[in-house]
C-alpha positions in Angstrom: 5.5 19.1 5.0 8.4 17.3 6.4 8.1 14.0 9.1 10.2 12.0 11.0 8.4 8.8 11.3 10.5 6.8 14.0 11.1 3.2 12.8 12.6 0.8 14.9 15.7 -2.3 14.0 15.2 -5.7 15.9 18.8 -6.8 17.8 18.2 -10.2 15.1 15.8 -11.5 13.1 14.5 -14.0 15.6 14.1 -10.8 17.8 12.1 -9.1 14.9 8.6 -9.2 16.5 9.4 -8.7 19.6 8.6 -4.8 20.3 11.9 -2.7 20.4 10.8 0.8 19.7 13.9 2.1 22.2 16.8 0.2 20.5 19.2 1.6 17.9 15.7 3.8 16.9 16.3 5.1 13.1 14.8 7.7 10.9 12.6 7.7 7.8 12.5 11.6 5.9 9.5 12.1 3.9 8.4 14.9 2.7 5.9 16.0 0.8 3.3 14.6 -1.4 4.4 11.1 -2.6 4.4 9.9 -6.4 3.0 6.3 -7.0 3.8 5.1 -9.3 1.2 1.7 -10.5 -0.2 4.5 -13.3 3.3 4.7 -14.7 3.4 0.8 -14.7 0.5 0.7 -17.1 -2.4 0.4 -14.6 -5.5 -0.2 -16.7 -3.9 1.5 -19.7 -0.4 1.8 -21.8 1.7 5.1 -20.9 4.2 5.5 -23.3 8.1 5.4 -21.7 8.5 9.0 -22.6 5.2 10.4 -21.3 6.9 8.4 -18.1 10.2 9.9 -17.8 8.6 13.1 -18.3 5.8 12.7 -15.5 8.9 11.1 -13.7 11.4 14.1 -14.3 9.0 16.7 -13.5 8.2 15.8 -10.1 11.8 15.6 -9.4 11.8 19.0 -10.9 8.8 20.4 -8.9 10.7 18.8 -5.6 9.1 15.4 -5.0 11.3 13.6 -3.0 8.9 10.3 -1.9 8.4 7.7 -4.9 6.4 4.4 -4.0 6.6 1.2 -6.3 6.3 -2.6 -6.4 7.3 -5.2 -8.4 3.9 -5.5 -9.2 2.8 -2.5 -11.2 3.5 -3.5 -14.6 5.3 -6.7 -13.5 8.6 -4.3 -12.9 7.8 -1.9 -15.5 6.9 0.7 -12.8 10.5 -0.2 -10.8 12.6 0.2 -13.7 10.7 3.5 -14.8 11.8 4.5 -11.8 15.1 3.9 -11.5 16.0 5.5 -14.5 14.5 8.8 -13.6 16.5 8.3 -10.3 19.6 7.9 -11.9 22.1 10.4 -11.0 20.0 12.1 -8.0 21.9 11.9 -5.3 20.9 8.6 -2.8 20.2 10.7 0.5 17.8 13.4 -1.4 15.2 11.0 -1.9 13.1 8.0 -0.5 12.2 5.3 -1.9 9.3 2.2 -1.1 9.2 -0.9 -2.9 6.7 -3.9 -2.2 7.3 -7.7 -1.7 5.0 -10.7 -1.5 4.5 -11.4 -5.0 7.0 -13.0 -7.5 6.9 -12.0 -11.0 7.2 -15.3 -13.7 7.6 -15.5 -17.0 4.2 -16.6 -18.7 4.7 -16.0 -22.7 1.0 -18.1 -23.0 -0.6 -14.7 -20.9 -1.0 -12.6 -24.1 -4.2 -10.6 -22.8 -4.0 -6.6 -23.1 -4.7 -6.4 -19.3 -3.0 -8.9 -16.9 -3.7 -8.6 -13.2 -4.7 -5.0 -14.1 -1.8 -3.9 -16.3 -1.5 -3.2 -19.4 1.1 -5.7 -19.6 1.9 -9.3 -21.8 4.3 -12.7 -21.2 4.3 -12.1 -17.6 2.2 -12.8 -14.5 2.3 -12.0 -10.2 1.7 -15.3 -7.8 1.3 -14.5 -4.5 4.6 -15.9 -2.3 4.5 -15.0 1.5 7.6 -17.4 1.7 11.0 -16.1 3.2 12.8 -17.0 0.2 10.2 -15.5 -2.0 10.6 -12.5 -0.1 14.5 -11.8 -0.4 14.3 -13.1 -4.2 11.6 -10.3 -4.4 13.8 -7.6 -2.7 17.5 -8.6 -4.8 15.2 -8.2 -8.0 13.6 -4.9 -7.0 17.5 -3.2 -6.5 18.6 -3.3 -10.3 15.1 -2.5 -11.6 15.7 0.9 -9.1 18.9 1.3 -9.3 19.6 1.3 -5.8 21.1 -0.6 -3.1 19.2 0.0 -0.1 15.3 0.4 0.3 13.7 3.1 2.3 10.7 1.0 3.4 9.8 -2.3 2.4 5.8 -3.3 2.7 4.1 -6.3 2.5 1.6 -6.0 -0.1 -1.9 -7.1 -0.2 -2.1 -9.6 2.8 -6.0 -9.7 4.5 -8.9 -11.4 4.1 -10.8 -9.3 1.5 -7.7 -10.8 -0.5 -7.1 -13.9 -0.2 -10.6 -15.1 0.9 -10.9 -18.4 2.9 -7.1 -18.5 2.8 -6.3 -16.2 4.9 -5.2 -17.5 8.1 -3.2 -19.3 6.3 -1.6 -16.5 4.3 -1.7 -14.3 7.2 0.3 -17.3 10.0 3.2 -17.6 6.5 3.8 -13.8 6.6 4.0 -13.9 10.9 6.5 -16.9 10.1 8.0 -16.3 7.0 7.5 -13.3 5.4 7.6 -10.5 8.2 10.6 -11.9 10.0 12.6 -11.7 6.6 11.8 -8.1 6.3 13.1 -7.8 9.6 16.2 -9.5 9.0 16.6 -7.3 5.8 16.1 -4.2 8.1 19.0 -5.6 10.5 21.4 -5.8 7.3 20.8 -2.4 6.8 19.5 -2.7 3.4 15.7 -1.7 4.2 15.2 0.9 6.6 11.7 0.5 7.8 9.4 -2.3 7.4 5.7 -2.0 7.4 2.3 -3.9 5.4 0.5 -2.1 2.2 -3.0 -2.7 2.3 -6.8 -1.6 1.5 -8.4 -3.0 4.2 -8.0 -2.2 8.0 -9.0 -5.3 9.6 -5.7 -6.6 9.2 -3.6 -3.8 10.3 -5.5 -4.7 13.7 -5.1 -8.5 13.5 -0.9 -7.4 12.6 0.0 -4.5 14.7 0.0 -6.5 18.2 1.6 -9.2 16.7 4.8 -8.2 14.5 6.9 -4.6 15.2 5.5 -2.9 12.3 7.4 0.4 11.2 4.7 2.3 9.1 1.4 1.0 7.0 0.4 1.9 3.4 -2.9 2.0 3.6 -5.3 2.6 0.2 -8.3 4.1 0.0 -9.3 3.7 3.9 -8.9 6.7 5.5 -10.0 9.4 2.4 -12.2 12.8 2.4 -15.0 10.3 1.3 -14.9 7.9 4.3 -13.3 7.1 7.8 -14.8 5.4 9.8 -13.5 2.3 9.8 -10.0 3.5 9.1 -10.2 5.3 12.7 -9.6 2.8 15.0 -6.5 1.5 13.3 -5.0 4.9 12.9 -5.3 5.6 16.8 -4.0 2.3 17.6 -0.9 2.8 15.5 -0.7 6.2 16.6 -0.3 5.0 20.3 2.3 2.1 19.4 4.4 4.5 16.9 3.4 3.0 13.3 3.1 5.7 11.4 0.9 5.8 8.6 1.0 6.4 5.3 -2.7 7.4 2.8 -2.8 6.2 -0.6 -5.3 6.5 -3.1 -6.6 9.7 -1.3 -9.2 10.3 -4.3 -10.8 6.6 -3.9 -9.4 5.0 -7.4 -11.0 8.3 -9.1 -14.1 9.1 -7.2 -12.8 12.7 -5.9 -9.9 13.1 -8.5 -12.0 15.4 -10.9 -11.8 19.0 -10.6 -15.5 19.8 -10.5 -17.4 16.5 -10.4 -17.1 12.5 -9.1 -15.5 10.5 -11.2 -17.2 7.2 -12.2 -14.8 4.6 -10.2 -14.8 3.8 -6.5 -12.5 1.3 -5.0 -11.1 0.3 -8.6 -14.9 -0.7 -9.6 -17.7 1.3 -11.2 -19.6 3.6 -8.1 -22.8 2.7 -7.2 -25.6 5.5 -6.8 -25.5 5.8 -3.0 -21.6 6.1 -3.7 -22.2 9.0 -6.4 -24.9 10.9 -4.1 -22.5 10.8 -1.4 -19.4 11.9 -3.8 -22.0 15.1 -5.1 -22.7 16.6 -1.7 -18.5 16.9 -1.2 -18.5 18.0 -4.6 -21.5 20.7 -3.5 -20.5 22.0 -0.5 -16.4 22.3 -2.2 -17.5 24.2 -5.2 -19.4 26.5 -2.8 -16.4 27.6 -0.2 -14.7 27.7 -3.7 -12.3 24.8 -3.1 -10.5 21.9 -5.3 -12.1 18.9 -3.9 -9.1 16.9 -4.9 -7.2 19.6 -2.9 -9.3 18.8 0.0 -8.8 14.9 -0.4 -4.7 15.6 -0.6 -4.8 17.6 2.5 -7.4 16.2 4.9 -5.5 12.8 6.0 -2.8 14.7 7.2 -4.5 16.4 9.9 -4.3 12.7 12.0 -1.2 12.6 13.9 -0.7 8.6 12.8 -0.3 10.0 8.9 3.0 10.9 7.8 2.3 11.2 3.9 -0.2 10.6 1.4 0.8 9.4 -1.9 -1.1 10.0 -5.1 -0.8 7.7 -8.6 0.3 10.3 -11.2 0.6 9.2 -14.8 1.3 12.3 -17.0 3.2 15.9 -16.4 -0.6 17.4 -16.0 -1.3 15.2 -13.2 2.2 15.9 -11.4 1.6 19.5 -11.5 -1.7 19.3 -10.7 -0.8 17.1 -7.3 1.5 19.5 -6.5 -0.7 22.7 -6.6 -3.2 21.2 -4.6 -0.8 19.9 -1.9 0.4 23.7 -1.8 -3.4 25.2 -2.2 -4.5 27.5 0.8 -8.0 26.2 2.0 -10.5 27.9 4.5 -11.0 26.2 7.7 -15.0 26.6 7.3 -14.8 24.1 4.3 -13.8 21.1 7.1 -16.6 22.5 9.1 -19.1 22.2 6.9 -18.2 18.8 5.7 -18.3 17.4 9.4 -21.7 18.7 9.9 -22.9 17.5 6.6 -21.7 13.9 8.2 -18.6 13.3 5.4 -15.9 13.5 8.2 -17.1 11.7 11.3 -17.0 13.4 14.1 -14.0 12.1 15.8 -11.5 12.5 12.7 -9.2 15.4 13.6 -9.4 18.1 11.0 -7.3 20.8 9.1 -6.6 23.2 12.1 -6.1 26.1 9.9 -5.8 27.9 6.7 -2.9 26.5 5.2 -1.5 22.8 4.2 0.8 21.2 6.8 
């Protein structure tokens, strides 16, 4: 699949939220599944720096041309991982995403095997929203990926499932501080696309009408496994020109499996109504003979708002297997009998035929 997702420049940062969808309009290129990469920054367990390069390096080999990161996974392991396996492709074949709103500090106290979810020691992520926090975040990303210019930028992880009680205060910093910097980074040249990454939609609703927003990341939200609440924010950023971008299509593990749920939902164990839910996909897949993680790849894409869908690949098995289900002819009955069964709502648009976009 290859989209042009239409992202906008701002005549000057104090210009920046104003809407300007008409003026000196460029391009983002992605194509394909996307590789994200938090699993190769140690999420929840070690991977070796070889198994790495190797997942890394295969992609590349089986064309993968869309790698998201932030400073975040692993505290910049993922980034640097990254940019070594980058090294030496050309700039133009391939785009890149990187994350700010957290700064990474030194912590040699912090000597836990899991820190903020990474297998990861001496180091730890504070939330910073600020405008110098941001372009400290951005000029430490570059080196790490061996680049000089970002593809897209996000915000990561602003909303209130978050940050709780603080949110409008989090939320009125990153309208002030945080967003217009982006935006001034995106007038330099050096980012070409702004946008939020989240995994919650009520603040893609509470942003959109407020700050020019290029494109969301938005995780776990709009899957094979639910919808519902993802839909009103995808039409709304459909009819302003956001484009959208799915990650964590198999819920954090729930539909990843080849032929039954996995035991995570939403990077916590799943509940029973959560399981019997997963099992009738799981069902009514296994009897129209069809990969159910192939399904939650492919599905997203049918909404005109969704430009990509990115998938967290840690090993050379899981890079080949993304790949094959990206590329796996399914029948159009399968969609069909998953909307009646009431696990696509009725007003997501579906698969329109027998073959991946």
């Amino acid at each position: 699949m290859t989209t042009d997702a239409a992202c906008s420049e701002s005549r000057a940062e104090h210009e920046a939220g104003a809407a300007s969808h008409g003026i000196a309009a460029s391009r983002v290129r992605i194509v394909g599944p996307g590789f994200g990469t938090a699993p190769v920054g140690n999420l929840y367990a070690e991977v070796g720096d070889d198994e790495a390069q190797m997942a890394l390096d295969r992609a590349l080999q089986l064309g993968v041309r869309y790698f998201d990161s932030a400073p975040f996974y692993g505290h910049g392991l993922a980034e640097r991982r990254l940019g070594r396996a980058l090294a030496g492709v050309p700039r133009d074949s391939f785009t890149v995403s990187t994350k700010v709103g957290r700064r990474i500090e030194s912590d040699p106290a912090q000597r836990s095997p899991i820190s903020d979810g990474f297998a990861v020691r001496g180091s730890r992520a504070v939330f910073d929203y600020s405008r110098d926090g941001v372009r400290r975040s951005f000029e430490s990303s570059l080196p790490r990926l061996g680049v000089d210019r970002v593809d897209i930028l996000f915000l990561h992880d602003i909303g209130r499932l978050t940050h709780g009680d603080r949110h409008p205060q989090m939320l009125q910093q990153a309208l002030d501080e945080a967003l217009p910097a982006m935006a001034g980074l995106r007038a330099q040249g050096v980012v070409r696309a702004i946008g939020i990454g989240v995994n919650e939609v009520e603040v893609c609703m509470e942003l959109m009408p407020r700050f020019d927003l290029d494109c969301i990341m938005l995780a776990g939200r709009y899957t094979l496994f639910e919808q519902a609440a993802a839909l009103p924010i995808l039409d709304e950023a459909h009819h302003r020109g956001v484009k959208v971008i799915v990650a964590a299509p198999y819920n954090s593990g729930l539909l990843g499996e080849p032929h039954a749920p996995g035991k995570t939902y939403d990077y916590a164990p799943a509940g029973a109504d959560t399981l019997k839910r997963a099992h009738e996909i799981y069902t009514i897949c296994n009897e129209e003979g069809v990969d159910v993680g192939a399904a939650a790849l492919q599905f997203p894409l049918a909404h005109p708002a969704v430009c990509a869908v990115v998938a967290g690949m840690r090993n050379v098995m899981e890079v080949e297997s993304t790949i094959a289900r990206s590329s796996q002819r399914l029948p159009a009955r399968v969609w069909r009998r998953l909307q009646a069964a009431g696990i696509i709502d009725a007003a997501a648009p579906m698969p329109a035929v027998d073959a991946p976009r």
